[in-house]
C-alpha positions in Angstrom: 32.2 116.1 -80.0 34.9 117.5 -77.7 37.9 114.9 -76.0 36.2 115.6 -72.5 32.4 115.2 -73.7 30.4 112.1 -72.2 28.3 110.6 -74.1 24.9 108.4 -72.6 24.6 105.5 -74.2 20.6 104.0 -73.0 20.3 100.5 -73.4 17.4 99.1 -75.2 15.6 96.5 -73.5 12.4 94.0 -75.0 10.0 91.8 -72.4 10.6 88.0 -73.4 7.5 85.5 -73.7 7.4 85.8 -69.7 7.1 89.4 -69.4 10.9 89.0 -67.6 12.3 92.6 -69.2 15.9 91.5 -71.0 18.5 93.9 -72.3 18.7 94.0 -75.9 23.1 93.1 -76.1 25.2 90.2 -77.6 24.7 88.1 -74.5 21.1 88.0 -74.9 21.4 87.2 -78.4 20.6 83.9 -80.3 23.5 84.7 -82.5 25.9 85.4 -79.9 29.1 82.2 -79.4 31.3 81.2 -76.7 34.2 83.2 -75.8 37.2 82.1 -78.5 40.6 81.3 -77.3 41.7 84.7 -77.0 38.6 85.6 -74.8 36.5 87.1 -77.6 32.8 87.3 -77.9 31.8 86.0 -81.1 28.8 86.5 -83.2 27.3 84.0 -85.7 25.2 85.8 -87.3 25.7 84.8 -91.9 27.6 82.4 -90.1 30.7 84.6 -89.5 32.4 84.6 -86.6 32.9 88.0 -85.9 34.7 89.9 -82.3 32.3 92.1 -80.8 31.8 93.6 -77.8 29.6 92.2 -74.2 27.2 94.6 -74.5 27.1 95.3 -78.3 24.0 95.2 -80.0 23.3 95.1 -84.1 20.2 95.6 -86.0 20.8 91.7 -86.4 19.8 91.2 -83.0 17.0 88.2 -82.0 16.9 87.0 -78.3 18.4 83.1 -78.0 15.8 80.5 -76.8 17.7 80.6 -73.2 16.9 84.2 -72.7 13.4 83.4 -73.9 12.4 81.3 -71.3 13.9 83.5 -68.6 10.6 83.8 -66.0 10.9 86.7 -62.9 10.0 86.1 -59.4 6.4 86.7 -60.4 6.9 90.5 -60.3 6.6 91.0 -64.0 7.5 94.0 -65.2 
C-alpha cells in the first residue's frame, strides 16, 4: 500500500430479532462500556477493559439486548 492509497473499509451489518438492519461496531455491542474519564470507549469483553475505537468491531462481537429490541417504522428491511 502506497502513503496516498485509500482504502474501503464496508461495514458489516446483521438484522436484529425485528428485522431493524444494525451495524455490526462497538456501540452495538453487548460488550461495549461507557465512555472512561478520558473519553474512551471501553470493551468488556474477558472482563478487560480495553480502549477501542466507535466503530471497531472484533470477532468477539454479539449485539447488546438494547440494540436487540430496536423495531423500524414498519419498513423492515
Amino acid at each position: 500500500m502506497r502513503d496516498n492509497e485509500v482504502i474501503d473499509i464496508v461495514p458489516e451489518f446483521t438484522v436484529n430479532m425485528n428485522g431493524a438492519q444494525i451495524k455490526k461496531c462497538c456501540a452495538s455491542c453487548k460488550y461495549h462500556d461507557a465512555l472512561d474519564d478520558k473519553g474512551h470507549r471501553l470493551c468488556t469483553y474477558d472482563g478487560a477493559k480495553k480502549v477501542v475505537f466507535k466503530s471497531e468491531v472484533c470477532k468477539h462481537w454479539e449485539i447488546s439486548d438494547a440494540i436487540n429490541i430496536i423495531r423500524t417504522n414498519g419498513h423492515g428491511v
